[in-house]
C-alpha positions in Angstrom: 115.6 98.6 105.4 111.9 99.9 105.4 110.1 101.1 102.6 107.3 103.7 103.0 104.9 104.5 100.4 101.7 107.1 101.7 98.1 107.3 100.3 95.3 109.7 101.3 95.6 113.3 102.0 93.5 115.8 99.2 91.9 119.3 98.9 89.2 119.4 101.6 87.4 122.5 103.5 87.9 123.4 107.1 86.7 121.2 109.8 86.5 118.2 107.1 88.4 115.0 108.0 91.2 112.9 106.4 92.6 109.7 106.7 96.4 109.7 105.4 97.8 106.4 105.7 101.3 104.6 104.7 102.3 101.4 103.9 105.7 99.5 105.1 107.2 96.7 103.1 110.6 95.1 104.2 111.7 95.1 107.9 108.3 96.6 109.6 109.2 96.7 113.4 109.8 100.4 113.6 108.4 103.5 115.6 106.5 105.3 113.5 106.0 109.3 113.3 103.7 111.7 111.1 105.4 115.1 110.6 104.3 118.0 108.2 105.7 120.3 106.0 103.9 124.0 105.0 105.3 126.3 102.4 108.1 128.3 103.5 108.2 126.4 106.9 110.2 124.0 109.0 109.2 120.1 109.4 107.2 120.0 112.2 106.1 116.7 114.5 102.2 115.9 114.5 101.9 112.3 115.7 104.2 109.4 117.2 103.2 105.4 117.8 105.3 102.5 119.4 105.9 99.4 117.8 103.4 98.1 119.8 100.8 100.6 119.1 100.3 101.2 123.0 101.8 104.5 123.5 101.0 107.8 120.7 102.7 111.0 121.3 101.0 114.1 119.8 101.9 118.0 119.2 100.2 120.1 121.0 98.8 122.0 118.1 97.1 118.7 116.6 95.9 117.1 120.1 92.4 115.9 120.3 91.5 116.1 116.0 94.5 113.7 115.4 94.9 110.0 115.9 97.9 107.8 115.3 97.1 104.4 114.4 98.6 101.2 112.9 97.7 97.5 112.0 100.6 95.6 112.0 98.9 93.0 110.3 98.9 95.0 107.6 102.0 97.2 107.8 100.2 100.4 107.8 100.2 103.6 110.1 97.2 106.0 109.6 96.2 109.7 110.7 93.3 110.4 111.2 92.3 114.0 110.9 89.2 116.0 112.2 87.9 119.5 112.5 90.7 120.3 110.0 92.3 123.9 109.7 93.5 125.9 106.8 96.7 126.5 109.1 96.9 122.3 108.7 97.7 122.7 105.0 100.7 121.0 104.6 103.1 117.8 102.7 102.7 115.3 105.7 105.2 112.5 106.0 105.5 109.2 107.8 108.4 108.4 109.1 110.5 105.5 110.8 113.1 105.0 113.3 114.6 101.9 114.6 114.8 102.9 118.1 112.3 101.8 120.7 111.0 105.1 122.3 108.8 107.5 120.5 110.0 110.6 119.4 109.6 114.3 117.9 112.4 114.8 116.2 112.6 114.3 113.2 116.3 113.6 112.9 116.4 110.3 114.9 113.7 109.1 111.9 115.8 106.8 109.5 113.5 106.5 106.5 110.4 108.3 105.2 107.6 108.1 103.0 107.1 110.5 99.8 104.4 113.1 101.5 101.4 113.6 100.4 99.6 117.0 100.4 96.8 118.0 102.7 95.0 121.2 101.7 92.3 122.8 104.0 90.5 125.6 102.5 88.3 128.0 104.6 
């Protein structure tokens, strides 16, 4: 078992930066994935990081403004956010899966944080 609980995110104007980040507390040796949420809209990936911390895996759509991170000294997976876009608004989510690879779907993730809302205004 894996508990998740995110921080960060906010209201912030295009081509500001954020720093959402999310905590583990139980069993912690999980791949870890970011996905987001916008209104009326399907889950979608954004960012992917081994156990390890070694390999990331990013959408398209967020490559080069968004970095996957974790200190597993601390139990925590950030995002880091830049140049941000009013199409990033969104409830992000970190997620977990038990498996070893990295992946973007969403259903091989077992648990998941609450989400936290980004909002990018223009």
């Amino acid at each position: 078992q894996v508990q998740l609980v995110q921080s960060g995110g906010g209201l912030v104007q295009a081509g500001d930066s954020l720093r959402p980040s999310c905590a583990a507390s139980g069993r912690t040796s999980y791949t870890m994935g970011w996905f987001r949420q916008a209104s009326g809209k399907e889950r979608e990936f954004v960012a992917a990081i081994s156990r390890s911390g070694i390999t990331t895996y990013y959408a398209d759509s967020v490559k080069g403004r968004v970095t996957i991170s974790r200190d597993n000294a601390k139990n925590t997976v950030s995002l880091q956010m830049n140049s941000l876009k009013p199409d990033d608004t969104a409830i992000y989510y970190c997620a977990a899966r038990a498996a070893v690879t990295t992946s973007s779907d969403s259903y091989s993730y077992d648990y998941w944080g609450q989400g936290t809302q980004v909002t990018v205004s223009s």
